[in-house]
N, C-alpha and C positions, 0 to 999 in steps of 0.2 A: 163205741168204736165202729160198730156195725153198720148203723146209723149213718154217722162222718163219712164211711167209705161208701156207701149208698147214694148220699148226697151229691161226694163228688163226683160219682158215676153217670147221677143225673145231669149233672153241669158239665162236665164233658160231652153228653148226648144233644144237651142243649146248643151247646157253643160249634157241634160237628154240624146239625140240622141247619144253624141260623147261617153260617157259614154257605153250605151247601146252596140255602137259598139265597143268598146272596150273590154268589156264581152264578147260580142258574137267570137270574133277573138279569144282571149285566152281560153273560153269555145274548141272552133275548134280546136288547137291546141292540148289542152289536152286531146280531143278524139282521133285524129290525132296518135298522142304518144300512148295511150292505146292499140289502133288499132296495130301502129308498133310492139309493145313489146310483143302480140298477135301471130304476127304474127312469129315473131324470135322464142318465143318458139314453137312454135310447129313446124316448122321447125328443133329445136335443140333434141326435143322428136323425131322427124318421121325419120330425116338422122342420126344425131350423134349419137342417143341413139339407132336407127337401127345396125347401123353399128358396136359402141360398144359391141352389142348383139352379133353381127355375132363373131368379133375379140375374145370374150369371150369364145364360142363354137369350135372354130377353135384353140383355145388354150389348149383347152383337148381335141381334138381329134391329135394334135400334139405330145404332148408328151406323152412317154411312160408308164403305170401307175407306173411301179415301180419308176418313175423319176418325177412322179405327182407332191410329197412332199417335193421334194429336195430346196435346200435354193432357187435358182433362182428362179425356180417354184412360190414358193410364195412370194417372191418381186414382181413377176411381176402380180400374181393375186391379190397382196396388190394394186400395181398401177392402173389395170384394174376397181377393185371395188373403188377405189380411185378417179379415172375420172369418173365414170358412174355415184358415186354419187355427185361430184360437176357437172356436167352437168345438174342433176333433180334441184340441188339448184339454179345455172343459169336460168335454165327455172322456178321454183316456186318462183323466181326472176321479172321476168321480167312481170310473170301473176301469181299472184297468186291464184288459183283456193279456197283458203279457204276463200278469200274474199270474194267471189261469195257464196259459201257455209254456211258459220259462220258467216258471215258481221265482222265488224271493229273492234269488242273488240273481237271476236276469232283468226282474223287475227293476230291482234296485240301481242294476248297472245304467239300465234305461234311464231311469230319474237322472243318473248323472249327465248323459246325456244330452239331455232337457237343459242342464245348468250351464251346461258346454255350450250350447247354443245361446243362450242369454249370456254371452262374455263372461262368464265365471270362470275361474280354472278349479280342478274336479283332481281331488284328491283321492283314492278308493283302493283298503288294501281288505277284501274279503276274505277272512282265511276260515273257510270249515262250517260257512255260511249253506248248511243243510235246511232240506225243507221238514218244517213237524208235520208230524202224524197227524195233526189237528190243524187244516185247512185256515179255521177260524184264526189262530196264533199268527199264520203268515201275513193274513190279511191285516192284522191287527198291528205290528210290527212293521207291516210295508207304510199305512197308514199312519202312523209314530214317524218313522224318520219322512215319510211327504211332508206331514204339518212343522218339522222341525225347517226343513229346507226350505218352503215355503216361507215362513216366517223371515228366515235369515235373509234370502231374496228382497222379501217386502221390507223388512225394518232397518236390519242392520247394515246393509250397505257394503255389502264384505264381498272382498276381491276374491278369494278363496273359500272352498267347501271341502273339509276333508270326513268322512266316513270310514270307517274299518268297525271290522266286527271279529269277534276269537271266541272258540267254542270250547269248552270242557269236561266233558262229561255230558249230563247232561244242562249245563247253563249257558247261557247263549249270553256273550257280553256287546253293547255294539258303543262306538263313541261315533258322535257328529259333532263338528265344531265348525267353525268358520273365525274368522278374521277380521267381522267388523267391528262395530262403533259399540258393541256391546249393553248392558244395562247395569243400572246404579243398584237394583234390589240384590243383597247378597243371598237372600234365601228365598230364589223362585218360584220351587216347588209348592209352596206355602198360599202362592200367591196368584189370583186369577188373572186370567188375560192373556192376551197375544195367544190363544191355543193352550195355554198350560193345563186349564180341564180337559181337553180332550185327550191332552196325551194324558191326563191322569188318571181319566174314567179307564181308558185303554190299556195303563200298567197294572191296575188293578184286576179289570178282567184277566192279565197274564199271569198275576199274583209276582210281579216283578218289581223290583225298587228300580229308583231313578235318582237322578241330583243333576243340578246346574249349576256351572260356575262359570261367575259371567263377573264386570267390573267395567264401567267405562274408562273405554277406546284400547279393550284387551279382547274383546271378543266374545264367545259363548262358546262354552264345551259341555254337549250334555253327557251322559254317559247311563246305559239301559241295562239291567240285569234281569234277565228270563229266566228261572228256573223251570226246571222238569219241562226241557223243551221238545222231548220227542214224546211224550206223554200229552196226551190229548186231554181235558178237560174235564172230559165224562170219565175217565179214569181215573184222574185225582178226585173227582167228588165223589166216585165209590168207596164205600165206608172197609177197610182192613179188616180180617179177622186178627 
């Protein structure tokens, strides 16, 4: 009997360690990532958006004023402010500085925003949408519903985007849905593609479930469940006495 309770003491120590490392690798990763996408924009800010500057100025001092206005003239300043500003969008893509700034329900509002401007109409009812004590969480989370929205923009075709999020204690619930053309797979989760591993690797790092329910030409609704959302990461993998 001694033995037995021995045993299973070791397999509990076992199953806490493997755990822990497991967190800790995907925790790495997701900094890793943060890090990279850090670094492309500002790269995309200091070259691209260098350069675009340059090509800007170099384009009125080319042509002659009276030919400033002419139709060509402004297709191609149409084009020029066209690039320069989907470059800023790439890069407040890839790092978004209002997250850092606003934290998570500013950031978020802004995404909607963004959808507002591309003719979508923006549904958003944030209730109790706090920021965690673990930076990482936020990032990961804002990150989650960008690829969901995204998604919806590119694939499904959908006239509306609705967002809300409700908090509990500590679990943080968020639904994202939209209104378009939907997909045939009933059990998405399961299933790669369109972004579905990224938000996966990402609920996992949050140790949150997930599910989608989706059905063509009903739409998608996913729906996120955070636990121990004020609780930092390095503090759940602290082992209890």
């Amino acid at each position: 009997t001694i033995c037995r309770v021995c045993c299973q003491i070791q397999e509990q120590d076992i199953q806490q360690l493997t755990q822990k490392k497991k967190l800790t690798e995907i925790k790495s990763m997701a900094k890793g990532q943060e890090i990279e996408r850090l670094r492309v924009a500002k790269d995309l800010q200091n070259t691209l958006g260098t350069l675009l500057n340059q090509v800007d100025q170099a384009f009125d001092q080319l042509l002659p004023e009276k030919k400033a206005h002419s139709d060509l003239a402004t297709k191609t300043r149409g084009f020029l402010t066209e690039a320069q500003g989907e470059m800023q969008r790439i890069a407040q893509d890839l790092h978004p500085e209002i997250l850092i700034n606003h934290g998570l329900s500013g950031a978020i509002v802004a995404l909607g925003e963004q959808i507002k401007a591309r003719g979508l109409k923006v549904n958003m009812q944030l209730d109790q949408l706090t920021e965690s004590e673990d930076p990482a969480k936020s990032a990961s989370v804002y990150r989650i519903v960008q690829e969901i929205v995204h998604n919806a923009i590119k694939h499904a075709n959908a006239d509306t985007l609705s967002i809300a999020s409700h908090a509990t204690g500590d679990l943080l619930k968020l639904v994202v849905s939209d209104d378009g053309k939907g997909m045939s797979t009933p059990s998405a989760p399961s299933t790669p593609g369109i972004g579905l591993k990224n938000i996966k690797s990402r609920m996992d790092f949050l140790n949150g479930r997930w599910d989608l329910k989706t059905s063509p030409g009903k739409g998608t609704v996913f729906t996120l469940e955070i636990p121990q959302w004020n609780i930092s990461n390095a503090e759940i993998l602290e082992p209890h006495e």
